[in-house]
C-alpha positions in Angstrom: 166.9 -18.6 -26.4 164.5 -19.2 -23.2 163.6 -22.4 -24.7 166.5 -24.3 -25.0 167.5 -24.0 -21.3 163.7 -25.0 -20.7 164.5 -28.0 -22.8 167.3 -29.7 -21.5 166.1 -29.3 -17.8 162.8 -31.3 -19.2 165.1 -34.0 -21.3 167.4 -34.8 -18.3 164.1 -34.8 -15.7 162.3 -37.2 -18.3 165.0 -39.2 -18.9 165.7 -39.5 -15.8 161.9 -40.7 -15.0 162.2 -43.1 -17.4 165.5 -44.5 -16.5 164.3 -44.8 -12.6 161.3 -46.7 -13.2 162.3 -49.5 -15.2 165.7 -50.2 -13.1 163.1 -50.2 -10.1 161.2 -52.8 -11.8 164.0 -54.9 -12.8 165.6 -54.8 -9.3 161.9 -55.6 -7.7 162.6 -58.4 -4.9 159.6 -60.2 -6.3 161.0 -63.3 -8.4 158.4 -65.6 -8.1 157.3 -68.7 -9.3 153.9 -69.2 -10.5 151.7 -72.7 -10.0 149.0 -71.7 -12.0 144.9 -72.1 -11.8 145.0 -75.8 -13.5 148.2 -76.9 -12.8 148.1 -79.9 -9.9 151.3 -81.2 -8.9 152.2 -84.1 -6.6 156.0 -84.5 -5.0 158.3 -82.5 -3.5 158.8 -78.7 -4.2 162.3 -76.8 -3.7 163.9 -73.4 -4.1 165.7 -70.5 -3.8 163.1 -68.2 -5.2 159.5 -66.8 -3.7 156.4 -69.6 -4.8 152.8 -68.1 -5.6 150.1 -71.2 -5.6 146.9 -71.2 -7.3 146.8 -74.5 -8.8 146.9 -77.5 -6.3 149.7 -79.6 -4.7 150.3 -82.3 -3.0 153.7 -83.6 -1.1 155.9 -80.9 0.3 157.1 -77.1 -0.3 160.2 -76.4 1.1 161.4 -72.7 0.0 163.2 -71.8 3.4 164.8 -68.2 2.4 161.8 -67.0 0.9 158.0 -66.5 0.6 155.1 -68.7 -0.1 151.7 -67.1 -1.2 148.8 -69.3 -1.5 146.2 -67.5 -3.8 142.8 -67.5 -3.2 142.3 -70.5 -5.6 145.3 -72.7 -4.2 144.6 -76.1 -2.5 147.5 -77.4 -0.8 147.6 -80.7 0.7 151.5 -80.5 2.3 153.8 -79.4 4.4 155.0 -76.1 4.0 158.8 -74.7 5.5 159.2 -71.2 4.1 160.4 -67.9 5.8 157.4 -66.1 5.2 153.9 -67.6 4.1 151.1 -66.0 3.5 147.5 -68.0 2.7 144.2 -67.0 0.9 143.1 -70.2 0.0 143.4 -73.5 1.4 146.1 -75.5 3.1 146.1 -78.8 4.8 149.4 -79.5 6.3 152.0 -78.6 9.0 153.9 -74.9 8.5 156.7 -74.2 9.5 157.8 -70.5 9.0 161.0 -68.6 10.1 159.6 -64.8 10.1 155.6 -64.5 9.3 152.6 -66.4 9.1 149.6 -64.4 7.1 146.3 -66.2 6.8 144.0 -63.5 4.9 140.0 -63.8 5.4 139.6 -65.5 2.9 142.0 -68.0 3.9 141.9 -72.1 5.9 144.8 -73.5 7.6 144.1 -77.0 9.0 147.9 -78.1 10.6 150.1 -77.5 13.1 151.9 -73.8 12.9 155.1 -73.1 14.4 156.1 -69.3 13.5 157.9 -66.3 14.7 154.5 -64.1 13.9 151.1 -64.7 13.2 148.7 -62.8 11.8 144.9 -64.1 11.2 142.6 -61.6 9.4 138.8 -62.0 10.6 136.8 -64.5 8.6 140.2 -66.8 8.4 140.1 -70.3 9.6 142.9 -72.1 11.5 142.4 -75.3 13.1 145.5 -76.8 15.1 148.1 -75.7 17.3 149.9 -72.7 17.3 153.8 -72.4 18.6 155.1 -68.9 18.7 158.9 -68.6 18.9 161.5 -66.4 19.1 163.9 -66.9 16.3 167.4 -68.3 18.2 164.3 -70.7 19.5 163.2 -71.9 16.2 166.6 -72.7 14.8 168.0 -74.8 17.8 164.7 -76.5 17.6 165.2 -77.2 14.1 168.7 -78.5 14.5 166.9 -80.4 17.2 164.6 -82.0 14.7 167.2 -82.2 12.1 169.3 -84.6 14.6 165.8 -86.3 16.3 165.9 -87.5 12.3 169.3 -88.4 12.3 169.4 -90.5 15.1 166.1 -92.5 15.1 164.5 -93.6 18.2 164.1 -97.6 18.7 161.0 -99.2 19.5 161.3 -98.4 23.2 162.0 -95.0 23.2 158.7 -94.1 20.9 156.4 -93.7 23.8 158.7 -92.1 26.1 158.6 -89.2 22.9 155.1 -89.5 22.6 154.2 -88.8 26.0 156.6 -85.7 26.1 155.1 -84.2 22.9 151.9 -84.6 24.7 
């Protein structure tokens, strides 16, 4: 008689831990895209889910409401826009991210960085400028960009931009 109550508190409390963990796991935030180990690519790269790298590309990764991971074999030869993007191999290219730059020690970032936060583990190489901006800064500067595009400059105004940016 002792055991049955002893039973149905352990089904519920098992079944319960078995229910919990798989619905954790199937909620997990971490969709992600994977470039693997031998895959190169060359072109443009878009979209609306995370990106882990450890293949090689070339062109440009835009993936602006999410994370980019660069694994410790990845090569990337592009321009990167992401909100978060965090690098353990290498990456040659401009980055543009809206929350947080992470280049592990294992990591090389050759480009210019414009970010929200930075954070560069010992060992890590970076080489090019750094622009650290609040976010409302970032996205006027952006829309900035978006209309400097729009609205191209004509042969005369070119140096007038060069010599600001300088």
């Amino acid at each position: 008689m002792l055991q049955p109550p002893e039973n149905k508190n352990s089904a519920p409390t098992a079944s319960n831990a078995n229910t919990y963990a798989p619905v954790k796991s199937s909620s997990a935030p971490m969709e992600q895209a994977t470039i693997g180990r031998s895959l190169v690519i060359k072109g443009e790269i878009s979209g609306a889910e995370s990106l882990f790298v450890d293949g090689r590309i070339e062109g440009t990764v835009n993936i602006p409401e999410h994370r980019v991971t660069v694994g410790r074999n990845g090569i990337v030869t592009a321009d990167v826009n992401a909100r978060e993007v965090v690098i353990m191999g290498k990456v040659q290219g401009n980055i543009i991210c809206s929350d947080r730059l992470d280049i592990r020690s294992e990591g090389s970032v050759t480009g210019d960085v414009v970010v929200q936060r930075i954070s560069v583990e010992d060992g890590a190489i970076l080489k090019g400028s750094v622009q650290v901006q609040a976010a409302t800064e970032q996205k006027g500067k952006q829309g900035q960009q978006k209309q400097a595009e729009i609205s191209k400059p004509t042969v005369s105004e070119a140096p007038k931009a060069a010599a600001a940016s300088a």
